[in-house]
Biopython code that builds the backbone (N, CA, C, O; Angstrom):
import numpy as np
from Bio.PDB.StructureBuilder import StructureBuilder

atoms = [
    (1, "UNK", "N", (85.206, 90.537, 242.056)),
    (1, "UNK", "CA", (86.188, 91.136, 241.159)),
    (1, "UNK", "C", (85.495, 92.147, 240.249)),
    (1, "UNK", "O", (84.429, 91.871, 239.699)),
    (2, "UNK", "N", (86.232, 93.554, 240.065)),
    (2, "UNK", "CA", (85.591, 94.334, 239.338)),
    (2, "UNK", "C", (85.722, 94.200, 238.129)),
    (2, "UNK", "O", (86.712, 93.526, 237.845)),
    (3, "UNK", "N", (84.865, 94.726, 236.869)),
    (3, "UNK", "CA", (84.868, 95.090, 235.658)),
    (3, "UNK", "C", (86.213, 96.049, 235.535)),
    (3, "UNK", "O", (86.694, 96.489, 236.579)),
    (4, "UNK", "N", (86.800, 96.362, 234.301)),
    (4, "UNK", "CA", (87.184, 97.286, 233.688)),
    (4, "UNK", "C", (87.304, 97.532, 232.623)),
    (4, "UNK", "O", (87.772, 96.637, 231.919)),
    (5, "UNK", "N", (86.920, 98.955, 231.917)),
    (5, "UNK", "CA", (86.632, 99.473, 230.909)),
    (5, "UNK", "C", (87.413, 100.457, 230.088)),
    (5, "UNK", "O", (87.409, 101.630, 230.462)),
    (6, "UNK", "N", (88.201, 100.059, 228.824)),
    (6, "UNK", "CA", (89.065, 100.566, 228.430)),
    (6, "UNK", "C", (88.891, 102.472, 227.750)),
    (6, "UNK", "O", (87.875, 102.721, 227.102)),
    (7, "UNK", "N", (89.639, 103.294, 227.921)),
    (7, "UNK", "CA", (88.987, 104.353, 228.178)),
    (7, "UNK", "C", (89.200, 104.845, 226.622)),
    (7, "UNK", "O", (88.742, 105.969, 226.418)),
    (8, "UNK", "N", (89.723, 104.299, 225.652)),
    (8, "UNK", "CA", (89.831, 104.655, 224.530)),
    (8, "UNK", "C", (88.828, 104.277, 224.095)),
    (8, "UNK", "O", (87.929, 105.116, 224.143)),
    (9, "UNK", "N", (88.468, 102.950, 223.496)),
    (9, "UNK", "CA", (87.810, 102.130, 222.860)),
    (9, "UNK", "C", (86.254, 101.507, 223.433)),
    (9, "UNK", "O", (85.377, 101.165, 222.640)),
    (10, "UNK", "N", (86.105, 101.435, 224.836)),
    (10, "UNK", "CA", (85.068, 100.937, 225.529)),
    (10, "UNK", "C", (84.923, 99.549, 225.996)),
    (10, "UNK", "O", (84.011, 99.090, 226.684)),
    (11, "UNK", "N", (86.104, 98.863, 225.453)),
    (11, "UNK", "CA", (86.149, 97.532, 225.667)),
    (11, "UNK", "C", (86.117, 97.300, 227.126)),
    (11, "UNK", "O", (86.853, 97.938, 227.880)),
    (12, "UNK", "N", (85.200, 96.312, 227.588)),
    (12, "UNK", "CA", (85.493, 95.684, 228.612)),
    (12, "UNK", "C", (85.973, 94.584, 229.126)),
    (12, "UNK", "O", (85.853, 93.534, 228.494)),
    (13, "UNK", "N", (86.799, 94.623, 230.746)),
    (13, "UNK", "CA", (87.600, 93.375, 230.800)),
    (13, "UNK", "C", (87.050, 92.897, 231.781)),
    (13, "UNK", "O", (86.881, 93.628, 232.757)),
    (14, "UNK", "N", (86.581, 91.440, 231.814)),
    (14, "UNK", "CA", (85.694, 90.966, 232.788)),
    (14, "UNK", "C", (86.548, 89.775, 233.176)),
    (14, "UNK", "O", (86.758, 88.834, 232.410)),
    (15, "UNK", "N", (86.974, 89.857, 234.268)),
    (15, "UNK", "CA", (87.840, 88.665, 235.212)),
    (15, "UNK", "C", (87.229, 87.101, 235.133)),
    (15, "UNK", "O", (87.835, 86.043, 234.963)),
    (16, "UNK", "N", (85.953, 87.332, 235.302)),
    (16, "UNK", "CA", (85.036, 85.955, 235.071)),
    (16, "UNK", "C", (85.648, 85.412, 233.244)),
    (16, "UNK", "O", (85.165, 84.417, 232.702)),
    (17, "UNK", "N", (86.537, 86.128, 232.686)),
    (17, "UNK", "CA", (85.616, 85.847, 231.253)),
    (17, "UNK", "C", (87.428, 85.791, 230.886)),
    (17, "UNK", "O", (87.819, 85.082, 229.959)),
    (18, "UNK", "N", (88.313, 86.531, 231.637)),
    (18, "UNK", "CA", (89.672, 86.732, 231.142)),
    (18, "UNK", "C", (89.642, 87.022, 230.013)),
    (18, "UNK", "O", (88.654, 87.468, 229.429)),
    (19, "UNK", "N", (91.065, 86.746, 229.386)),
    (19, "UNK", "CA", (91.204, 86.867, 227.435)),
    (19, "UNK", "C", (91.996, 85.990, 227.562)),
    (19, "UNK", "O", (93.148, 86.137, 227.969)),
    (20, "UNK", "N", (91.409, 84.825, 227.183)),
    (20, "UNK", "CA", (92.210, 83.653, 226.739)),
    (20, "UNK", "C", (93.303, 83.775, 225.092)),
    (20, "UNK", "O", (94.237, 83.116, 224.636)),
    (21, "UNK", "N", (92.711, 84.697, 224.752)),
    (21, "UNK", "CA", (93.023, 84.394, 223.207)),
    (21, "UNK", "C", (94.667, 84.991, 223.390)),
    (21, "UNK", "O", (95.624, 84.815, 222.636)),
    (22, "UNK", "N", (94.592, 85.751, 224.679)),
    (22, "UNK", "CA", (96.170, 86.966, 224.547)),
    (22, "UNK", "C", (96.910, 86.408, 226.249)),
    (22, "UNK", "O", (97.638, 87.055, 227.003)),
    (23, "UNK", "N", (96.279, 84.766, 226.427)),
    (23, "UNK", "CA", (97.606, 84.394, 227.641)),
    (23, "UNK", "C", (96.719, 84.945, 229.392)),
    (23, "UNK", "O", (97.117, 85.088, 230.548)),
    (24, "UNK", "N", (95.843, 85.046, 228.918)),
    (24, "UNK", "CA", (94.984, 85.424, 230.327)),
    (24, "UNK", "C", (94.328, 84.708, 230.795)),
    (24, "UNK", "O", (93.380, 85.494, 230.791)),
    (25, "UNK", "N", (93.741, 83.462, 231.440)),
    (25, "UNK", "CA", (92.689, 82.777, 231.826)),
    (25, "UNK", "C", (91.880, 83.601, 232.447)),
    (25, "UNK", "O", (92.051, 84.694, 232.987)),
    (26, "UNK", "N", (90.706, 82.713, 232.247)),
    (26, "UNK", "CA", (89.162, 82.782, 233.071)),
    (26, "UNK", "C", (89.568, 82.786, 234.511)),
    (26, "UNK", "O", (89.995, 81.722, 234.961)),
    (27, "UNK", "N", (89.496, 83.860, 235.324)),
    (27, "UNK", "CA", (88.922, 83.612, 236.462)),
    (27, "UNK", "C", (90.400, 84.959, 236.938)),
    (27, "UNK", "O", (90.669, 85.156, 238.123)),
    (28, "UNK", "N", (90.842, 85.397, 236.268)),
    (28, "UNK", "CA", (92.512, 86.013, 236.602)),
    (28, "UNK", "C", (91.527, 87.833, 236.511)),
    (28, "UNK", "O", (90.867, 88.378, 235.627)),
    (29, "UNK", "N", (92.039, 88.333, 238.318)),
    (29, "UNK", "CA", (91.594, 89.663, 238.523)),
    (29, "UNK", "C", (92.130, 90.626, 237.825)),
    (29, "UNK", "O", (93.139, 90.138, 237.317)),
    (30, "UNK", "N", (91.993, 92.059, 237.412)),
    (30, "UNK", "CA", (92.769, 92.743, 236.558)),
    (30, "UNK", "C", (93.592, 93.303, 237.469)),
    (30, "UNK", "O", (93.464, 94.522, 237.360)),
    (31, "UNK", "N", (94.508, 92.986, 238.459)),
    (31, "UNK", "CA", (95.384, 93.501, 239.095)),
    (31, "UNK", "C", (96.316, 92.518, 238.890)),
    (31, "UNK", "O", (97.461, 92.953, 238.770)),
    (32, "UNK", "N", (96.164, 91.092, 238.795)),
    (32, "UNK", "CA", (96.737, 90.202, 238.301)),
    (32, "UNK", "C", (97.107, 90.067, 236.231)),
    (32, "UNK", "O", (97.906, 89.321, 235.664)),
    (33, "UNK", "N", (96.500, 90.727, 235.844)),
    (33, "UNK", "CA", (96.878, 90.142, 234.564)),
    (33, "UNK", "C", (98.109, 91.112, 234.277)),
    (33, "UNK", "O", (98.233, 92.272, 234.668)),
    (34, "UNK", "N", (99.214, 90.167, 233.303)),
    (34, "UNK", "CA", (100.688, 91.070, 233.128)),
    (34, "UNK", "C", (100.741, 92.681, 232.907)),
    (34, "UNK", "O", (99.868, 93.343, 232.345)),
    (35, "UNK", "N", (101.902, 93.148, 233.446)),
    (35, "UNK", "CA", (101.356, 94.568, 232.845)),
    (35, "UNK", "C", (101.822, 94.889, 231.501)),
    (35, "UNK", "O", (101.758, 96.112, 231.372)),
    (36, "UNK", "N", (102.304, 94.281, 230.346)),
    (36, "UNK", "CA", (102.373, 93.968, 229.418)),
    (36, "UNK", "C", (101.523, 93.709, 228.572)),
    (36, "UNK", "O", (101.658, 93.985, 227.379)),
    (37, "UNK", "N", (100.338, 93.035, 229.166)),
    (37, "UNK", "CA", (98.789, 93.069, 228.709)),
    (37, "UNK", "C", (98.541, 94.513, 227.844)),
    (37, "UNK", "O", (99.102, 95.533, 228.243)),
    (38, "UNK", "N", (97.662, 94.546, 226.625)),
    (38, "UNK", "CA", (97.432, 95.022, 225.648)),
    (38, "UNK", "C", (95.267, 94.736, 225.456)),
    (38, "UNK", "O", (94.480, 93.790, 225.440)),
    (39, "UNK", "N", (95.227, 96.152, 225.363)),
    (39, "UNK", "CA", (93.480, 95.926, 225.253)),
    (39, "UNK", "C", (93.349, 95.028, 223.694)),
    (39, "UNK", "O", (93.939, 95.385, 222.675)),
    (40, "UNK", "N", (92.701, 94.153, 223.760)),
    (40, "UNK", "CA", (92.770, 93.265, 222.002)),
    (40, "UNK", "C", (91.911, 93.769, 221.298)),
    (40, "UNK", "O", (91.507, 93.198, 220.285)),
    (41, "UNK", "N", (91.201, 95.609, 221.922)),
    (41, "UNK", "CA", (90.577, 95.968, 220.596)),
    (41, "UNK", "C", (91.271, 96.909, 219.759)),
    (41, "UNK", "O", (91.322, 97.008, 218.533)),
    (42, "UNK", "N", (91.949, 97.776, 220.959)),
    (42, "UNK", "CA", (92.818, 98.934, 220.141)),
    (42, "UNK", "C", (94.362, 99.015, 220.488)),
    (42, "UNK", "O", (95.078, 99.903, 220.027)),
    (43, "UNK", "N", (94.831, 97.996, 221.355)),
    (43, "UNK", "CA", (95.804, 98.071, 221.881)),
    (43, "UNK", "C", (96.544, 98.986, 223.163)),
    (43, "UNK", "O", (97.627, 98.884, 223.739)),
    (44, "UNK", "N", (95.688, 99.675, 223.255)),
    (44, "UNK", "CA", (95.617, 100.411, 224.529)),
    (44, "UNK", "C", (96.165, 99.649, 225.801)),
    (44, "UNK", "O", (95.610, 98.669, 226.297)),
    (45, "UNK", "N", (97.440, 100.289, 226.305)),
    (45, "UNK", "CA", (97.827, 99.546, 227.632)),
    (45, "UNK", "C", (97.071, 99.575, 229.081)),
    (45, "UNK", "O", (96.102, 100.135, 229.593)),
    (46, "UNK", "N", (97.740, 98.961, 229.314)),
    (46, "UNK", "CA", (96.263, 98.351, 230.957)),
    (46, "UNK", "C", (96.365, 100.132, 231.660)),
    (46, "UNK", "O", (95.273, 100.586, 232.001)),
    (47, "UNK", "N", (97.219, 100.776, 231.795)),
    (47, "UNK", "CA", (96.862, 101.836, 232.980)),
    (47, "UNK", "C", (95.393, 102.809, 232.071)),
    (47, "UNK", "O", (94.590, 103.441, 232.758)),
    (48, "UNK", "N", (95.279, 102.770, 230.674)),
    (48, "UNK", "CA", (93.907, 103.042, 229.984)),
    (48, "UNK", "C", (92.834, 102.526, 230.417)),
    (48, "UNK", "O", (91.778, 103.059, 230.076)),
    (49, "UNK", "N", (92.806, 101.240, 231.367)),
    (49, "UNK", "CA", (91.237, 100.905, 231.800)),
    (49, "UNK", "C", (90.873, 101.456, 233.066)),
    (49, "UNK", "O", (91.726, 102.183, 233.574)),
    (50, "UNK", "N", (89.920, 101.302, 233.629)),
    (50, "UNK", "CA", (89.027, 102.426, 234.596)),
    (50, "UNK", "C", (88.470, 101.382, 235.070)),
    (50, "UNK", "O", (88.285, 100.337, 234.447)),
    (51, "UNK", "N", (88.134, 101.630, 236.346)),
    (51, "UNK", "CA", (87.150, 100.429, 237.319)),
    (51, "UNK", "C", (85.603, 100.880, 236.987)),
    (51, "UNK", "O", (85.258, 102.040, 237.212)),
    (52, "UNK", "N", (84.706, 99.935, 236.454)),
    (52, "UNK", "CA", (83.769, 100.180, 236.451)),
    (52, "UNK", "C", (82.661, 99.362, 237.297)),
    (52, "UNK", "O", (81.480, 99.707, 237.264)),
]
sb = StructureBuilder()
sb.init_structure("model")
sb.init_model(0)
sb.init_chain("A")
sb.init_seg("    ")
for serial, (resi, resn, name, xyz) in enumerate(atoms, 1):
    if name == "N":
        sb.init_residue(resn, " ", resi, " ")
    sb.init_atom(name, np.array(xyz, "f"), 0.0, 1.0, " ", f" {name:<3s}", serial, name[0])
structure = sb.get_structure()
């Protein structure tokens, strides 16, 4: 599963690591997480992250 890296802010979203804190478990690919999902540093919506 790839990384992705939010293109505003730099945050990265690591599938191994999910975001539990915003309804995502550990182990959930970023093609899978809602598209409603929100970056939890700047709020930036998911089509803002980039495969890294």
């Amino acid at each position: 599963m790839s990384k992705y890296k939010c293109r505003i802010c730099g945050y990265e979203y690591d599938p191994a690591a999910g975001d539990p804190a915003n309804g995502v478990p550990p182990g959930t690919a970023f093609e899978d997480v809602p598209d409603d999902w929100t970056c939890p540093v700047c709020g930036a919506g998911k089509d803002e992250f980039e495969a890294i």
